[in-house]
N, CA, C and O of each residue as an XYZ file, in Angstrom:
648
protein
N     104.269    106.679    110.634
C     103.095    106.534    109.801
C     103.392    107.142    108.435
O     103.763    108.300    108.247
N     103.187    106.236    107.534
C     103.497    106.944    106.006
C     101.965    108.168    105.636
O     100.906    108.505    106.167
N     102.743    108.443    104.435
C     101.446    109.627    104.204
C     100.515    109.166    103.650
O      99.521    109.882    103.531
N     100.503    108.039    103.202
C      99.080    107.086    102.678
C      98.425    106.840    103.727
O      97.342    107.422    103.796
N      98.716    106.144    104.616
C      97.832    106.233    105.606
C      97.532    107.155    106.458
O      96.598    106.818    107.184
N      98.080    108.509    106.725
C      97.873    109.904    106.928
C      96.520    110.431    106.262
O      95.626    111.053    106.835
N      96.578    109.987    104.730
C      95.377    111.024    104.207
C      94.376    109.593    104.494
O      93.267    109.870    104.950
N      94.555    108.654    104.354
C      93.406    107.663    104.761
C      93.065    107.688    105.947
O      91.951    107.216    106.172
N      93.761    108.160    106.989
C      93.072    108.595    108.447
C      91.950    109.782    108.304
O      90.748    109.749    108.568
N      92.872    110.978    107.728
C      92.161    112.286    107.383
C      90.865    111.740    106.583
O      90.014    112.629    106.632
N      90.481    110.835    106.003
C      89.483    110.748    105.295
C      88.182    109.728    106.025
O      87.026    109.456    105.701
N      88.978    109.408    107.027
C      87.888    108.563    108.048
C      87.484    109.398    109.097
O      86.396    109.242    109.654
N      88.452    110.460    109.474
C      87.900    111.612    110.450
C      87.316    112.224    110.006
O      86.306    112.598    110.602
N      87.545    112.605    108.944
C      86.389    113.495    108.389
C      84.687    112.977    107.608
O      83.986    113.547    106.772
N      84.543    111.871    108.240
C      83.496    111.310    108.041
C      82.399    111.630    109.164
O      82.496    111.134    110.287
N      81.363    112.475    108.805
C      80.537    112.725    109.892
C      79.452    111.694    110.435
O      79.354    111.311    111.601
N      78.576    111.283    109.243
C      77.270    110.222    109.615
C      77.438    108.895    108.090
O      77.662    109.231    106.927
N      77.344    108.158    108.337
C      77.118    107.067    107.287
C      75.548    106.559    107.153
O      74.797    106.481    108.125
N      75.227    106.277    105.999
C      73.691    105.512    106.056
C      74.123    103.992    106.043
O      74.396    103.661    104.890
N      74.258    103.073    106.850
C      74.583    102.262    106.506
C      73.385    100.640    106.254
O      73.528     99.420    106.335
N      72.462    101.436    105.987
C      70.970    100.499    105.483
C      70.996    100.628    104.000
O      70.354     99.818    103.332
N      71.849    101.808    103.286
C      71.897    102.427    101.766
C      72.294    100.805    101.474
O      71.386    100.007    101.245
N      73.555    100.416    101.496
C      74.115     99.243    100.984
C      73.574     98.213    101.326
O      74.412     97.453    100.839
N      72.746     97.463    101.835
C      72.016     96.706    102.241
C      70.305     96.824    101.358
O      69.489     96.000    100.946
N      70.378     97.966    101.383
C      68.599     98.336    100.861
C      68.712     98.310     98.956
O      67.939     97.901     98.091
N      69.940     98.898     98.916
C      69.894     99.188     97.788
C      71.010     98.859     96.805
O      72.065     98.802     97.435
N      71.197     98.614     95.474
C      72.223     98.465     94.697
C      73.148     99.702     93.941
O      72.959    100.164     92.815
N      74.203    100.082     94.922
C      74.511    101.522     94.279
C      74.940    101.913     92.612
O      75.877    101.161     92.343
N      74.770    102.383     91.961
C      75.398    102.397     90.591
C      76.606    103.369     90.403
O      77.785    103.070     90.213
N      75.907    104.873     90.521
C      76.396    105.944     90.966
C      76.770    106.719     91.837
O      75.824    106.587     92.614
N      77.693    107.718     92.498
C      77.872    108.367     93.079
C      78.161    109.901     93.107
O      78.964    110.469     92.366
N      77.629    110.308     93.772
C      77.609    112.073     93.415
C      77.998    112.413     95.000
O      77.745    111.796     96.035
N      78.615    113.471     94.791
C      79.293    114.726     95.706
C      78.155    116.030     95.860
O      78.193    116.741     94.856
N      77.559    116.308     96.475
C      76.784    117.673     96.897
C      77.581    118.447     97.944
O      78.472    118.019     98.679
N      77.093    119.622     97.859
C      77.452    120.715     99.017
C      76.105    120.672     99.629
O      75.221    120.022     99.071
N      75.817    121.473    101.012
C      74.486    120.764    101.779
C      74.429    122.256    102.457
O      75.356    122.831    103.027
N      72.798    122.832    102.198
C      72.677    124.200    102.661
C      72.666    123.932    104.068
O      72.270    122.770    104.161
N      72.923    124.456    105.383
C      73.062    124.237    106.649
C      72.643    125.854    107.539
O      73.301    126.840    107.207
N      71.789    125.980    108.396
C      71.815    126.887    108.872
C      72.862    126.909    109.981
O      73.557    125.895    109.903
N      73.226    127.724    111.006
C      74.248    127.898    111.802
C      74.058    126.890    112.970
O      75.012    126.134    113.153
N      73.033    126.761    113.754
C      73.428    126.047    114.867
C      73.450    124.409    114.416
O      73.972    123.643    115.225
N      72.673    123.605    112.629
C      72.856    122.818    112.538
C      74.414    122.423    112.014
O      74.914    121.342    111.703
N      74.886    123.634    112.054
C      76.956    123.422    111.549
C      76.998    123.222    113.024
O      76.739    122.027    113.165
N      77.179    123.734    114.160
C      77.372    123.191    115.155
C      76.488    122.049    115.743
O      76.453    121.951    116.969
N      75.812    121.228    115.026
C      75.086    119.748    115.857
C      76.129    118.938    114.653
O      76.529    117.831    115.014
N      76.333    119.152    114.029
C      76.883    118.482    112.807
C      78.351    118.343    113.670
O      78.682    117.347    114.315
N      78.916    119.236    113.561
C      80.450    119.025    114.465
C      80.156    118.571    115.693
O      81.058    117.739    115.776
N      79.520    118.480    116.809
C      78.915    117.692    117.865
C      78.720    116.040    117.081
O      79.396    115.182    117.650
N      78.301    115.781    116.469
C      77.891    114.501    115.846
C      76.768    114.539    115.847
O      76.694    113.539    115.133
N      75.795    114.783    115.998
C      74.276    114.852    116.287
C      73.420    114.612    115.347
O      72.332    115.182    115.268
N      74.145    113.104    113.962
C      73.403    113.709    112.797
C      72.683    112.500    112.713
O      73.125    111.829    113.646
N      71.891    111.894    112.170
C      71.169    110.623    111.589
C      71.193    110.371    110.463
O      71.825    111.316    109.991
N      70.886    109.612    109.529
C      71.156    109.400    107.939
C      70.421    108.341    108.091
O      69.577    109.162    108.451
N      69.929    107.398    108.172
C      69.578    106.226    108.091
C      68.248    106.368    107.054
O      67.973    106.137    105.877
N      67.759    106.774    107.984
C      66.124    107.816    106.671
C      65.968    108.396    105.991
O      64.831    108.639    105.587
N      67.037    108.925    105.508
C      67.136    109.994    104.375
C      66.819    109.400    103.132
O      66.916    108.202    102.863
N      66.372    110.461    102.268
C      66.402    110.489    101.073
C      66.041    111.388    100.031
O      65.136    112.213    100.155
N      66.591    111.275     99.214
C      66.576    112.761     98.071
C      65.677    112.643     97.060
O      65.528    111.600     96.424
N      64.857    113.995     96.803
C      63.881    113.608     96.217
C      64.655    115.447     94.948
O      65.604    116.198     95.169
N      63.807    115.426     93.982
C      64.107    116.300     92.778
C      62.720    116.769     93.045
O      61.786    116.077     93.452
N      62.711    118.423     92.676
C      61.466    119.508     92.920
C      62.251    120.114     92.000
O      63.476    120.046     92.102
N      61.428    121.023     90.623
C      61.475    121.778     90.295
C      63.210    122.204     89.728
O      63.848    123.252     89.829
N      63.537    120.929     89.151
C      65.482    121.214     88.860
C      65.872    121.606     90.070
O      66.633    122.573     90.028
N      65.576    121.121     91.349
C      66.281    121.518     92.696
C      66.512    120.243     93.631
O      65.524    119.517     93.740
N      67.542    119.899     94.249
C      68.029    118.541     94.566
C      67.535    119.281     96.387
O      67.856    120.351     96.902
N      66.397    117.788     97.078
C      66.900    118.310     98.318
C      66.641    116.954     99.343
O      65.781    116.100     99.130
N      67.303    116.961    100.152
C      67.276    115.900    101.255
C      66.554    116.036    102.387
O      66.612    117.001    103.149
N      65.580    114.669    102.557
C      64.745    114.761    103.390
C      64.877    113.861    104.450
O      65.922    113.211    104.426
N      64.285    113.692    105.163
C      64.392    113.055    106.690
C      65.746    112.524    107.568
O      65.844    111.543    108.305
N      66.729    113.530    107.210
C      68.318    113.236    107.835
C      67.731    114.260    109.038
O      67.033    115.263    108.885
N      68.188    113.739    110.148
C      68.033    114.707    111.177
C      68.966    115.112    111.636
O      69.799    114.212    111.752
N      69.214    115.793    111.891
C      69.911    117.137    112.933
C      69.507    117.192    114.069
O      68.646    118.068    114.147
N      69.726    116.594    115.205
C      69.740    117.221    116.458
C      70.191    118.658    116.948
O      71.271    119.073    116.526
N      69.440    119.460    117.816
C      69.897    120.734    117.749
C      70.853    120.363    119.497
O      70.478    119.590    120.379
N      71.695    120.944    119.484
C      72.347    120.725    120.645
C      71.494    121.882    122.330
O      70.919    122.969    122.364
N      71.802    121.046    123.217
C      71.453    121.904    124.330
C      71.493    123.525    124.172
O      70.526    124.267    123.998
N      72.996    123.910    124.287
C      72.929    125.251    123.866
C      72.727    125.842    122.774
O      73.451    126.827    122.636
N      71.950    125.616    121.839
C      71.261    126.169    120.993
C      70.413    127.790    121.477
O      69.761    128.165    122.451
N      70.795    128.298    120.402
C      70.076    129.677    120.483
C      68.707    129.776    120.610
O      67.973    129.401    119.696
N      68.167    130.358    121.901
C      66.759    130.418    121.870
C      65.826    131.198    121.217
O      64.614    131.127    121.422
N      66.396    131.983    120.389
C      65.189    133.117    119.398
C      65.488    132.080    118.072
O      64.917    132.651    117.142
N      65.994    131.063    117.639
C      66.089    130.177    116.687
C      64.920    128.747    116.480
O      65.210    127.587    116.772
N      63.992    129.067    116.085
C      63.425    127.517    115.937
C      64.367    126.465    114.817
O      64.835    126.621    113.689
N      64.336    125.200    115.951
C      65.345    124.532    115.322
C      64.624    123.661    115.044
O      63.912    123.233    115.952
N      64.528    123.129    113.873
C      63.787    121.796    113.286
C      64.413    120.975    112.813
O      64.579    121.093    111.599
N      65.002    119.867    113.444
C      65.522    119.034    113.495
C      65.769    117.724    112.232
O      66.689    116.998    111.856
N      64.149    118.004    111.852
C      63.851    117.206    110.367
C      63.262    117.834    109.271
O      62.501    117.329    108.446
N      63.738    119.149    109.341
C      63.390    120.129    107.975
C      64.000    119.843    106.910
O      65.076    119.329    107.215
N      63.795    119.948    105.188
C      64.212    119.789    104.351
C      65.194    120.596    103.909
O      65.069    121.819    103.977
N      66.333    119.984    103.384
C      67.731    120.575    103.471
C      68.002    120.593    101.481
O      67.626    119.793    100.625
N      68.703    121.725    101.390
C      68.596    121.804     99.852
C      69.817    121.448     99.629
O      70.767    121.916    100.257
N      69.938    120.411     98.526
C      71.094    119.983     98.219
C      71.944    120.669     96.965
O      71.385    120.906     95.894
N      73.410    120.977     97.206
C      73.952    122.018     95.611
C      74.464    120.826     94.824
O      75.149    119.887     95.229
N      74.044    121.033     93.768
C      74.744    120.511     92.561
C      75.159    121.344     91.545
O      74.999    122.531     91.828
N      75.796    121.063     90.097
C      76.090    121.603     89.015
C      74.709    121.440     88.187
O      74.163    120.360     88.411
N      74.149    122.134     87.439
C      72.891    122.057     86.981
C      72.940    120.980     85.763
O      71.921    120.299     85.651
N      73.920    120.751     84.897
C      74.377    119.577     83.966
C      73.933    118.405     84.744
O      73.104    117.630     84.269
N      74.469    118.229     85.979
C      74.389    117.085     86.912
C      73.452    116.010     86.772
O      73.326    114.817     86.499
N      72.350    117.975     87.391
C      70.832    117.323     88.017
C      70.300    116.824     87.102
O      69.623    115.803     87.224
N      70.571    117.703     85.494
C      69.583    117.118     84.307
C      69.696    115.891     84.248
O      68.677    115.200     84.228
N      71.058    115.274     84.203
C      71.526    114.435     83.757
C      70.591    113.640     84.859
O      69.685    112.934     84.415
N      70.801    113.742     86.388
C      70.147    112.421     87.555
C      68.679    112.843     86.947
O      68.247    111.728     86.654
N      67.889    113.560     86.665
C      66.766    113.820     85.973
C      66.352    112.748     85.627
O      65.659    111.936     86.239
N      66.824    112.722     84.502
C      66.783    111.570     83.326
C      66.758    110.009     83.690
O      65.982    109.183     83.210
N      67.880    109.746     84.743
C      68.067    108.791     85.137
C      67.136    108.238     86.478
O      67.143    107.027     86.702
N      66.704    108.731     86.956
C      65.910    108.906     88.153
C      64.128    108.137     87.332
O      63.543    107.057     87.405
N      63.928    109.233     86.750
C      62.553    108.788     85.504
C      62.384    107.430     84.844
O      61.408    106.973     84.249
N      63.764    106.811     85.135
C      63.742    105.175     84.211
C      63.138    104.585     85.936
O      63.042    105.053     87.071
N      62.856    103.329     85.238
C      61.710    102.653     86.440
C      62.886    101.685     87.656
O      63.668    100.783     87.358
N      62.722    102.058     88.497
C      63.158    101.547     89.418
C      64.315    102.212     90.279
O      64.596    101.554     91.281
N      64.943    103.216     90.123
C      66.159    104.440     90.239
C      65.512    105.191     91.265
O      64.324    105.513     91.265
N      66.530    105.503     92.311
C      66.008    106.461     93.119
C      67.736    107.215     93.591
O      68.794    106.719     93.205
N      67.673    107.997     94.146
C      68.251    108.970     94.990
C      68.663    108.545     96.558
O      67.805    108.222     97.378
N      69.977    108.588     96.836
C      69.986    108.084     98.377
C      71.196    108.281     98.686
O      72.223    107.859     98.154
N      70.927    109.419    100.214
C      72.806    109.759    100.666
C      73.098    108.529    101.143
O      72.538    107.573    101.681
N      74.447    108.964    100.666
C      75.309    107.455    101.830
C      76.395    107.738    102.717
O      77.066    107.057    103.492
N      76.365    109.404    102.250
C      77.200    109.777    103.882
C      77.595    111.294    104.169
O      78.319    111.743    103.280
N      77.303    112.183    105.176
C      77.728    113.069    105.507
C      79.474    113.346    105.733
O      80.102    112.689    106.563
N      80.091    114.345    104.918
C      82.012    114.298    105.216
C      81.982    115.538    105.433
O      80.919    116.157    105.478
N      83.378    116.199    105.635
C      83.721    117.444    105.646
C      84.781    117.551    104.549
O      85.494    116.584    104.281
N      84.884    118.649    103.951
C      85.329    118.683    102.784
C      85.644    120.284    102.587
O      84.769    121.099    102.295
N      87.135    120.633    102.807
C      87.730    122.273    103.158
C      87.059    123.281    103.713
O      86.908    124.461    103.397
N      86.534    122.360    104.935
C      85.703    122.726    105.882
C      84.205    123.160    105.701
O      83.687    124.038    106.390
N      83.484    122.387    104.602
C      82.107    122.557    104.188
C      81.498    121.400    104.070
O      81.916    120.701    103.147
N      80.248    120.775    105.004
C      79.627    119.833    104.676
C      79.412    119.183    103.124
O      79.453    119.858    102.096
N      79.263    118.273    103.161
C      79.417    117.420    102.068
C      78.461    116.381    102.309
O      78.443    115.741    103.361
N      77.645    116.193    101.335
C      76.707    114.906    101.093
C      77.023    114.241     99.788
O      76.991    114.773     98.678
N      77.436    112.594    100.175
C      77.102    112.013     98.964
C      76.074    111.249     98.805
O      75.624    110.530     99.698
N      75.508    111.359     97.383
C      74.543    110.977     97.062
C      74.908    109.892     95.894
O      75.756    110.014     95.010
N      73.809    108.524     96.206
C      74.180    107.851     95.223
C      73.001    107.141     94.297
O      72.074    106.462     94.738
N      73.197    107.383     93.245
C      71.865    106.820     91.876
C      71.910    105.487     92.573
O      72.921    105.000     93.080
N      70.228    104.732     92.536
C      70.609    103.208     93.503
C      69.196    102.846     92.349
O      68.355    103.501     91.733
N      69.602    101.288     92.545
C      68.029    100.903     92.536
C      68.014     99.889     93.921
O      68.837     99.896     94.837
N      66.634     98.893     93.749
C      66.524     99.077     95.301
C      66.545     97.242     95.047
O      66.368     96.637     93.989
N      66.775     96.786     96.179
C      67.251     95.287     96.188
C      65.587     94.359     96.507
O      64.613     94.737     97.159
N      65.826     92.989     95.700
C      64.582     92.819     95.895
C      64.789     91.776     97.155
O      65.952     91.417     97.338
N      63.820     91.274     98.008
C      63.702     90.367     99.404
C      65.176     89.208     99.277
O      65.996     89.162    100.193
N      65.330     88.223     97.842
C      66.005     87.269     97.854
C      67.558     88.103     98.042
O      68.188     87.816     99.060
N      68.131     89.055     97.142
C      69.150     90.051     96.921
C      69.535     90.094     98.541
O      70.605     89.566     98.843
N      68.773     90.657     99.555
C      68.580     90.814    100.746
C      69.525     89.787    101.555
O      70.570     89.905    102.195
N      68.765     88.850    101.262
C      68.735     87.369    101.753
C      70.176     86.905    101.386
O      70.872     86.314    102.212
N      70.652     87.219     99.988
C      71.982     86.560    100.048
C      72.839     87.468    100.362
O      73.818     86.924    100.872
N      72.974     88.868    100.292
C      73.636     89.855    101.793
C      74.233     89.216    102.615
O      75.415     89.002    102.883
N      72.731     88.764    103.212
C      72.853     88.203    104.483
C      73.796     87.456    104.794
O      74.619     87.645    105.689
N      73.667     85.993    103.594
C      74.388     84.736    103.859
C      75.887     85.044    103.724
O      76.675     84.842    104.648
N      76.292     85.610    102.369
C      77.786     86.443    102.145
C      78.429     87.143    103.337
O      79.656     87.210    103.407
N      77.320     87.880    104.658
C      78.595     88.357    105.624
C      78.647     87.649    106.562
O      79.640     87.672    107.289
N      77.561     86.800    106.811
C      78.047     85.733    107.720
C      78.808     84.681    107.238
O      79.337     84.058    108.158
N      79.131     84.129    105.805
C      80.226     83.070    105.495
C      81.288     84.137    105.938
O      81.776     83.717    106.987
N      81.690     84.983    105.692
C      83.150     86.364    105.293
C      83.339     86.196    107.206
O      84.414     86.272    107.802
N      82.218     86.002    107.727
C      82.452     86.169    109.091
C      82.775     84.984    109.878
O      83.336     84.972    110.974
N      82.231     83.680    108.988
C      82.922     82.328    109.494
C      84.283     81.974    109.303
O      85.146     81.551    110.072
N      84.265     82.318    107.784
C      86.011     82.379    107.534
C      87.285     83.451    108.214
O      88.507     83.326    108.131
N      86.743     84.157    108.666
C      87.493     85.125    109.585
C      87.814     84.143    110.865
O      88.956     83.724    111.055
N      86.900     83.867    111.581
C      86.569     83.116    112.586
C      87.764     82.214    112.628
O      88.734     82.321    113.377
N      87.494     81.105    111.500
C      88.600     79.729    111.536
C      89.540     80.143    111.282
O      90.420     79.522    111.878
N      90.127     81.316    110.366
C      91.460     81.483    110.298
C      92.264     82.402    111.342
O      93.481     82.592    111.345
N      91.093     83.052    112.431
C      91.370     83.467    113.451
C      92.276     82.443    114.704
O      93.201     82.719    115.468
N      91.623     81.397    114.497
C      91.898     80.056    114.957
C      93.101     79.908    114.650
O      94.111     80.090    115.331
N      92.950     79.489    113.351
C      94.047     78.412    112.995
C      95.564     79.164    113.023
O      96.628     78.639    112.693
N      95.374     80.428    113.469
C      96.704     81.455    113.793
C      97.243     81.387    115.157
O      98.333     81.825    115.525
N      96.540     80.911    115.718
C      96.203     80.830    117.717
C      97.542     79.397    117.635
O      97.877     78.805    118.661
């Protein structure tokens, strides 16, 4: 195995949760890197896999970035003097230049905030977040048609190799 595909393995293992409705729902523009505050037993549901993303989304309070409805499952052995809340709001780190900057951009009409995937990153959770706007019904619709042609043509040339 060469080392290109070494760190391209390392970079698919270290992929914890994907949103994968983000690309479908929405048109990404931007992408941003966060660090993700975590209390202790949700670092261990996180390494379990226990995470959801599908619902998430980031909302701006007060120059403070934070992510809402990603859940965390708390695992069985979880500590019992710990209330674990599974869908509590999680504060997201940025560089403060950043946020001004998604500020700004967020305020123009139609822009929103949306992870598109939980990683690990020198052993510290990682959220990316990406500036989106949001797709309208037809946008949707030709999605649609684009992965099922990509999936017909796979198909026949699957064939025509046989």
């Amino acid at each position: 195995m060469s080392s290109k595909n070494k760190t391209a393995q390392a970079v698919r293992d270290s992929r914890i949760a994907d949103n994968k409705k983000a690309s479908f729902n929405y048109h990404v523009e931007e992408r941003y890197e966060c660090g993700l505050v975590l209390e202790g037993w949700e670092v261990k549901a996180v390494r379990a896999g226990k995470v959801q993303l599908t619902d998430g989304y980031v909302v701006i309070r007060a120059g403070e970035l934070f992510l809402i409805g990603c859940l965390i499952n708390p695992l069985r052995t979880a500590c019992t003097h710990v209330n674990a809340d599974s869908a509590r709001t999680r504060k997201l780190l940025m560089h403060r230049e950043e946020i001004r900057r998604l500020i700004g951009k967020v305020e123009q009409k139609g822009y929103t905030l949306v992870p598109l995937n939980l990683h690990w990153k020198n052993g510290r959770v990682k959220c990316e977040v990406a500036l989106a706007k949001g797709k309208a019904e037809h946008d949707k619709r030709d999605t649609i048609k684009e992965r099922e042609g990509k999936r017909e043509v796979e198909r026949v040339m699957k064939q025509r190799q046989r």
